[in-house]
C-alpha positions as CSV (number, residue, x, y, z in Angstrom):
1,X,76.7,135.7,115.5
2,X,75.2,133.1,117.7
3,X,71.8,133.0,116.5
4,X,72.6,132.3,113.1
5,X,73.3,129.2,111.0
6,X,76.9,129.5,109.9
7,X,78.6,126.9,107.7
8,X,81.4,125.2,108.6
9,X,84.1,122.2,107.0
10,X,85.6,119.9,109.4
11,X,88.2,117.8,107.2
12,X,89.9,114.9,108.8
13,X,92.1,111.3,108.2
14,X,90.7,109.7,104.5
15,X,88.6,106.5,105.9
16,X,87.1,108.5,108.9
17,X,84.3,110.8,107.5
18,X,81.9,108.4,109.0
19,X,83.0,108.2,112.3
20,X,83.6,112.4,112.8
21,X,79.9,112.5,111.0
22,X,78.4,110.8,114.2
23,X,80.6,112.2,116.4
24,X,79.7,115.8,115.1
25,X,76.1,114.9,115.8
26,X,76.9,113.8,119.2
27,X,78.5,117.0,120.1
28,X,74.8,118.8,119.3
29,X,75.1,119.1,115.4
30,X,71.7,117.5,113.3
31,X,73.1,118.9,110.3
32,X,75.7,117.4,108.0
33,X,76.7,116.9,105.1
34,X,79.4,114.0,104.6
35,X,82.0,114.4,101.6
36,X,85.6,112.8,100.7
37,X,87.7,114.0,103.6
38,X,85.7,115.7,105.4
39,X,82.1,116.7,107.1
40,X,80.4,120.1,106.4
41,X,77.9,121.0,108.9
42,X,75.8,124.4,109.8
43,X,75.3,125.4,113.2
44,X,75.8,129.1,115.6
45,X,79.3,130.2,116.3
46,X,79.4,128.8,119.4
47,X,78.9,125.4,118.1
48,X,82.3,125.7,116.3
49,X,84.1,126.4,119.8
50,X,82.5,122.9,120.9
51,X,83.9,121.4,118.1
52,X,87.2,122.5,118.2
53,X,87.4,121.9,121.9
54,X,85.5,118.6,121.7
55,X,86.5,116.9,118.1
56,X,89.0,113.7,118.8
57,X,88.3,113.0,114.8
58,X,88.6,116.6,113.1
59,X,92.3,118.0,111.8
60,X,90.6,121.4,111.6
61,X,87.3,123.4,111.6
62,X,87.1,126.0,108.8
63,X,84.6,128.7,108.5
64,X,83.1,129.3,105.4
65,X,83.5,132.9,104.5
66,X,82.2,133.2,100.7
67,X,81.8,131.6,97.8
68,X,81.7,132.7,94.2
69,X,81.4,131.1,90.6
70,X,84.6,131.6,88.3
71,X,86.0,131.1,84.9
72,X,89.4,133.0,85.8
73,X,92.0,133.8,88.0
74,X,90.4,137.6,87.9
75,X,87.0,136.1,89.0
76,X,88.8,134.7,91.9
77,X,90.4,138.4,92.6
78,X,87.4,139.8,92.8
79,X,85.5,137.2,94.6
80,X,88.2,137.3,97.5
81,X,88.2,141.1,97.3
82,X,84.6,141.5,97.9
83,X,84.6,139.9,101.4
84,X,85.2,141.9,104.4
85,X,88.4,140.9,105.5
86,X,88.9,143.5,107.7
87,X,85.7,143.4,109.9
88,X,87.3,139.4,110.7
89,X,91.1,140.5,111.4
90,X,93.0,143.2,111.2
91,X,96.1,144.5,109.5
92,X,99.0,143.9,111.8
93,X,98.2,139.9,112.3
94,X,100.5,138.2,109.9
95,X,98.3,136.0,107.4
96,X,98.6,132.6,105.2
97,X,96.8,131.9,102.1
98,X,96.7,127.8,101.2
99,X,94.4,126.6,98.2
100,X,93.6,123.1,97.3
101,X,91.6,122.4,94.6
102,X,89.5,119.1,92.6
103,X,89.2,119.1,88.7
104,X,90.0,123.0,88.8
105,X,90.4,124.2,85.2
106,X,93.0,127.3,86.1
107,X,96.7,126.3,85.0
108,X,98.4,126.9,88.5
109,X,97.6,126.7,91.9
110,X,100.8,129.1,92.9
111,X,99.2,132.1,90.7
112,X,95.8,131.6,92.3
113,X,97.4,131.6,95.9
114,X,99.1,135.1,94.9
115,X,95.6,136.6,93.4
116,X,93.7,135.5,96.7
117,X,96.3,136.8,98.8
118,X,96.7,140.0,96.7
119,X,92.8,140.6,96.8
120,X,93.0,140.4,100.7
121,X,96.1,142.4,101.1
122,X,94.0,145.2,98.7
123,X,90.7,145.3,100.6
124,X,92.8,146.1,103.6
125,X,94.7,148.8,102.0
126,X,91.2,150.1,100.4
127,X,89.8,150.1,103.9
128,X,92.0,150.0,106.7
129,X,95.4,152.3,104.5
130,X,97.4,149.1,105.8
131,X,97.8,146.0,104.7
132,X,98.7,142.1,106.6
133,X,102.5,140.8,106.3
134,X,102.5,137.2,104.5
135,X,104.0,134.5,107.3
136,X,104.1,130.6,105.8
137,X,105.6,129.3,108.6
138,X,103.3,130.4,111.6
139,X,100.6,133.1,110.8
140,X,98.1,134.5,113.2
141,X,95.5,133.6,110.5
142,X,95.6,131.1,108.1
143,X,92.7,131.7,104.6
144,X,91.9,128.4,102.9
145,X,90.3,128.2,99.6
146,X,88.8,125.2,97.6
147,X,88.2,125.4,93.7
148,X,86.4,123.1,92.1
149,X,85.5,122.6,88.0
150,X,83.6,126.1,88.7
151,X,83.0,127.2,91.9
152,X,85.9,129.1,94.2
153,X,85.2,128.6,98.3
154,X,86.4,130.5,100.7
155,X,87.2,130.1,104.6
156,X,88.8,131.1,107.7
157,X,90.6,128.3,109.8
158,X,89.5,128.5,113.0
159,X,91.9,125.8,114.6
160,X,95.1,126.8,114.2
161,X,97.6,124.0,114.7
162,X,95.8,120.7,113.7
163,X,93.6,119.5,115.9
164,X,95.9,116.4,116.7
165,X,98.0,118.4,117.8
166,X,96.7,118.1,121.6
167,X,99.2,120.1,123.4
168,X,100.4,117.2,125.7
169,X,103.0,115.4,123.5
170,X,106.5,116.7,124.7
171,X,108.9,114.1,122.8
172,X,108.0,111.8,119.9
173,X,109.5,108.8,118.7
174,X,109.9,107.8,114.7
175,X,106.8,107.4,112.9
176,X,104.4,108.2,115.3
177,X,100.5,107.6,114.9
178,X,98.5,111.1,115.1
179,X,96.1,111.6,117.5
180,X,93.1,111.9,115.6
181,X,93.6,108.8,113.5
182,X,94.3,106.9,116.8
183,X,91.3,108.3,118.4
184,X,89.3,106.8,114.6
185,X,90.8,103.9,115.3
186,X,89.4,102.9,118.8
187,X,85.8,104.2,117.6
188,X,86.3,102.1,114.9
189,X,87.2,98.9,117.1
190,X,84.1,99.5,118.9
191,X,85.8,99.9,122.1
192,X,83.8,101.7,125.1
193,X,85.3,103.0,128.3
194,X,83.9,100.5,130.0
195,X,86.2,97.8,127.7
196,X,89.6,96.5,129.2
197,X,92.4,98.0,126.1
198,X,95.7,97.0,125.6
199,X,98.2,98.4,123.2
200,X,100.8,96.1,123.2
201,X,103.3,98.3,120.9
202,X,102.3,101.4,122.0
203,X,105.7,103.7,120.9
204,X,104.6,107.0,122.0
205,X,101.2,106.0,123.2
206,X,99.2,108.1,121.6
207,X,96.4,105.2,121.7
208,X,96.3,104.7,124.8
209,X,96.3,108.3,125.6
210,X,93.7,109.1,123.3
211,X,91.5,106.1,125.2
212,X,92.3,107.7,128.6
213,X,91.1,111.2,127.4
214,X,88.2,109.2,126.0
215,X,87.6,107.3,129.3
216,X,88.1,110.4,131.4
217,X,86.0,112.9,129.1
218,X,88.7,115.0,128.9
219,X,88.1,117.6,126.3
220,X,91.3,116.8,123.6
221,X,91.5,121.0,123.1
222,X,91.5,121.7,126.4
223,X,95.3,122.4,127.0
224,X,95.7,123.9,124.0
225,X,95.0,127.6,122.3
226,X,92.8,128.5,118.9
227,X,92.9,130.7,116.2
228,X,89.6,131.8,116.5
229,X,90.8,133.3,120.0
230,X,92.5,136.1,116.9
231,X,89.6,136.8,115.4
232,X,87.5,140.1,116.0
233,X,84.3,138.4,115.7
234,X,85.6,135.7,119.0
235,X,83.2,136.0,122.0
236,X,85.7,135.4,124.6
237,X,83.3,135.1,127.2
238,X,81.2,132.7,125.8
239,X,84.2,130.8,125.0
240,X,85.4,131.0,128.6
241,X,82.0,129.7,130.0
242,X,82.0,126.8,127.7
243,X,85.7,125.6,128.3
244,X,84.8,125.5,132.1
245,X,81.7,123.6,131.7
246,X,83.7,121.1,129.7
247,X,86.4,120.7,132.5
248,X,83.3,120.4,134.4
249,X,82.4,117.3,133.0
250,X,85.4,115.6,133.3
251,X,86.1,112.1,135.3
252,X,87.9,111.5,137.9
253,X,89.2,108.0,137.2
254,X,88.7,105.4,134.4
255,X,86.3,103.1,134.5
256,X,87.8,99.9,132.8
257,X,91.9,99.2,133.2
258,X,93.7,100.6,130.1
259,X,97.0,98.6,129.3
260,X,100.2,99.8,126.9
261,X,103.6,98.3,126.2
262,X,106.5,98.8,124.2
263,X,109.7,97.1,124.1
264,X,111.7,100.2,123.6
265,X,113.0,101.9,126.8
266,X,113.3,105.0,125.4
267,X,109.8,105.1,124.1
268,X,108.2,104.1,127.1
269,X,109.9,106.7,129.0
270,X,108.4,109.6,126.3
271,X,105.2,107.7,126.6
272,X,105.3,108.1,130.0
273,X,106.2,112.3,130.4
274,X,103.0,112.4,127.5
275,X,100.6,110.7,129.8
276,X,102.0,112.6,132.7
277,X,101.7,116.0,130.8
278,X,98.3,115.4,129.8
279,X,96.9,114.3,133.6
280,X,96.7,110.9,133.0
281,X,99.3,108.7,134.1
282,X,97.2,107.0,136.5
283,X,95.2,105.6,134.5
284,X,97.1,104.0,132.0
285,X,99.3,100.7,132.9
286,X,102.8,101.2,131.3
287,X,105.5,98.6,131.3
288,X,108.3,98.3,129.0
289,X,108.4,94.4,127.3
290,X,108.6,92.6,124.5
291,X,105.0,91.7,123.0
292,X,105.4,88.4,122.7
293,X,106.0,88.2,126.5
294,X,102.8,89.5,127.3
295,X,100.0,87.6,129.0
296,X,96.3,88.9,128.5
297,X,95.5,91.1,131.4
298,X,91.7,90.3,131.8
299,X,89.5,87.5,130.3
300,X,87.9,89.7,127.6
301,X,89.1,93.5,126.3
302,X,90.4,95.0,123.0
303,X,93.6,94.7,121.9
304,X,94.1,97.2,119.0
305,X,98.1,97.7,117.8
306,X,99.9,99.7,114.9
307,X,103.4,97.9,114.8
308,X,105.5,99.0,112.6
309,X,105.6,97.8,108.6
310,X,107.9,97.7,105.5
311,X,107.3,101.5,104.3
312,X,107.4,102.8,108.1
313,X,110.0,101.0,109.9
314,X,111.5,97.6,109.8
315,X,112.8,95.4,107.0
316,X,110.1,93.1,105.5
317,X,112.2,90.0,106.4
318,X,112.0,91.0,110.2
319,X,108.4,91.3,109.4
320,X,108.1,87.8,107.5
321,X,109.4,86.3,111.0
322,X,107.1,88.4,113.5
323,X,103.9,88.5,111.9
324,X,103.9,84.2,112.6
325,X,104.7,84.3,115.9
326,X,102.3,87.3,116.5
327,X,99.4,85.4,115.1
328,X,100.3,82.1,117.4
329,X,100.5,84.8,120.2
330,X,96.8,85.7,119.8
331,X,95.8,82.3,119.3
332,X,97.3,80.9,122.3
333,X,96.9,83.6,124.9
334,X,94.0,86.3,124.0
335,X,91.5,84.0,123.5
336,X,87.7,85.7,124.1
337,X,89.5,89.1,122.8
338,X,88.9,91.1,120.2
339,X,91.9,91.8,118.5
340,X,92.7,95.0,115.6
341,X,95.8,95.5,114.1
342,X,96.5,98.7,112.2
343,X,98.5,98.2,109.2
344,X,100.1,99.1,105.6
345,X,101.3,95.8,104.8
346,X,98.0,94.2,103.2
347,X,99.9,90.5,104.1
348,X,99.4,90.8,107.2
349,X,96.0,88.1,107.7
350,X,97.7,85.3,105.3
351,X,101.0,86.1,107.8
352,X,99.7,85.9,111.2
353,X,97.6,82.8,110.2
354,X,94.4,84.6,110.8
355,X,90.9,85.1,109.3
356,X,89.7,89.2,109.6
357,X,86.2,89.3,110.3
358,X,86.3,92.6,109.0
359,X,89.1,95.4,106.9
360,X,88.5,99.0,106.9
361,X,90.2,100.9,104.3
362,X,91.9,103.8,106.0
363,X,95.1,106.1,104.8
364,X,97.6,107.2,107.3
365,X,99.0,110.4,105.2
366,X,99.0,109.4,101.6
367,X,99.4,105.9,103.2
368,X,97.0,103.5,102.1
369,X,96.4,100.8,105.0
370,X,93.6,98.4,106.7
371,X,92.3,97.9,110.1
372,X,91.7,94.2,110.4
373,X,89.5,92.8,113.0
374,X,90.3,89.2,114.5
375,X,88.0,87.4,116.7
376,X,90.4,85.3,118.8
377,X,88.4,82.5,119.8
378,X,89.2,78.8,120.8
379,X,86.4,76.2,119.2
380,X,83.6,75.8,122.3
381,X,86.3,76.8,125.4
382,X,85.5,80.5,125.4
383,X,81.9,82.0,124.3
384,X,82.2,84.5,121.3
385,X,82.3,88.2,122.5
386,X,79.5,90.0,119.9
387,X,81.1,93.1,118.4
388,X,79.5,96.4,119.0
389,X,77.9,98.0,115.8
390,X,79.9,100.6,114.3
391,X,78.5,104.0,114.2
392,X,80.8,104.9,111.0
């Protein structure tokens, strides 16, 4: 399979689709195709191992198995019946079938989802005299299909659990930030390893984690398993070689100091068993305080925080009071910085008494939200810190 062009989705956090396009391309991929939600992108098999081991943007990689015009739920039967399930996976791995669907004319998504998974369960009775148990909650293989106005897709997920889902976080605290959209966030902000970070209100510390993994070039699957590892077609070996040459690759050390802080005990202490799980407590600079307390670590460096807001957390009125005192904070103390704050509370530059130089529309979930860029600068005192040109 590895000398042919397969085609492949990669879907990931709404806002993003730029910045997983270049990353995809920096992984070895020239050709993409850039949609709402997602990126589509052909390349060998062993491309999509790469990607799934590599991706710090993507929530999954789905192969692209078939696709077929309809005008019925019949037509989508047969569709999914004339693929050869069973030459991909076989009958005693438990399977999933999940359909989504844009401007689809078919009265209910429910009934398609039975049909689909009927067709698959009767190819495998027509060839193999067996057929797959259905398992929603955790299935060795997980079918995805995509209806449009006319036109039924269909794919294999090759991932598994979500990509964000690292393998390293052993605890986490209310309403945490996944790692993908963290990882988004810091492309977005520009920020390099060779850039001095601090997350001031870092809860579970998934940003500063994902910065370290960054830093380190530690591959974000690396601790973690696949589903394509259940799939008949899986080259094991190849797979193997390319997982070492990845360790291969990593650092030993960062390069630039990387700063977090939270002012809850307990969330400090999680943060810290996460960034001991994942090999990289040495290189991030944990302290439990308050955020106002904080004095800028280095003369220039990003400071890029998601505190908590109305629909997440705390009361509005707590956040009426902080969001002052947080602007005065910058002002006074991280001059020649670049400051991001990640947010769902669209007050938040008339609050802190700040100017953005620039709002990204992202979506946390079904969350709409901004990340606001603040150059903190102090008339002629400090010189102005260009920003790096976004690759999104």
């Amino acid at each position: 399979m590895d000398s042919t062009k397969l085609r492949f989705f990669a879907p990931c956090p709404r806002g993003l689709e730029g910045v997983l396009e270049q990353e995809i391309h920096d992984l070895g991929v020239p050709m993409t195709a850039k949609t709402d939600g997602g990126i589509a992108f052909q390349a060998p098999w062993s491309t999509m191992y790469w990607v799934n081991l590599k991706s710090h943007i993507a929530s999954r990689v789905l192969w692209e198995v078939g696709q077929a015009p309809y005008r019925s739920e019949d037509d989508v039967y047969r569709a999914a019946y004339g693929l050869p399930w069973p030459d991909w996976f076989t009958p005693s791995q438990t399977i999933k079938v999940k359909v989504s669907a844009r401007r689809c004319p078919l009265t209910s998504l429910d009934f398609v989802t039975l049909r689909i998974k009927d067709a698959v369960c009767d190819k495998f009775m027509s060839v193999r005299h067996k057929r797959p148990s259905v398992d929603r909650h955790r299935p060795n293989i997980r079918l995805d299909a995509f209806l449009d106005e006319s036109t039924a897709t269909f794919y294999l997920d090759t991932s598994g659990e979500p990509l964000f889902k690292r393998g390293h976080r052993v605890v986490s605290v209310e309403a945490p930030l996944r790692e993908n959209l963290a990882a988004g966030l810091l492309r977005l902000a520009g920020w390099t390893s060779s850039d001095v970070l601090l997350d001031p209100m870092c809860g579970s510390g998934t940003i500063p984690l994902e910065a370290a993994l960054m830093a380190r070039r530690i591959a974000p699957g690396q601790s973690r398993s696949f589903a394509f590892e259940r799939l008949l077609v899986h080259d094991a070996k190849r797979w193997g070689h390319l997982r070492e040459a990845s360790r291969l690759k990593q650092l030993a050390e960062v390069s630039a100091a990387i700063y977090a802080s939270d002012q809850d005990p307990a969330a400090v202490k999680i943060a810290q068993r996460t960034f001991q799980g994942a090999g990289v407590a040495v290189d991030i600079r944990l302290r439990q305080s308050d955020v106002l307390a904080l004095e800028a670590p280095a003369e220039q460096g990003v400071l890029l925080i998601n505190p908590p807001y109305g629909v997440r957390l705390s009361r509005p009125e707590e956040l009426d009071a902080f969001y002052p005192q947080l602007g005065d904070w910058l002002k006074q103390r991280f001059s020649g910085w670049r400051a991001y704050i990640f947010t769902g509370d669209l007050r938040v530059p008339k609050l802190i008494g700040l100017a953005p130089s620039k709002r990204t529309p992202l979506f946390n979930g079904p969350l709409e939200c901004r990340l606001y860029e603040f150059q903190i600068v102090s008339g002629s005192m400090r010189k102005r810190i260009p920003t790096p040109t976004s690759k999104a």
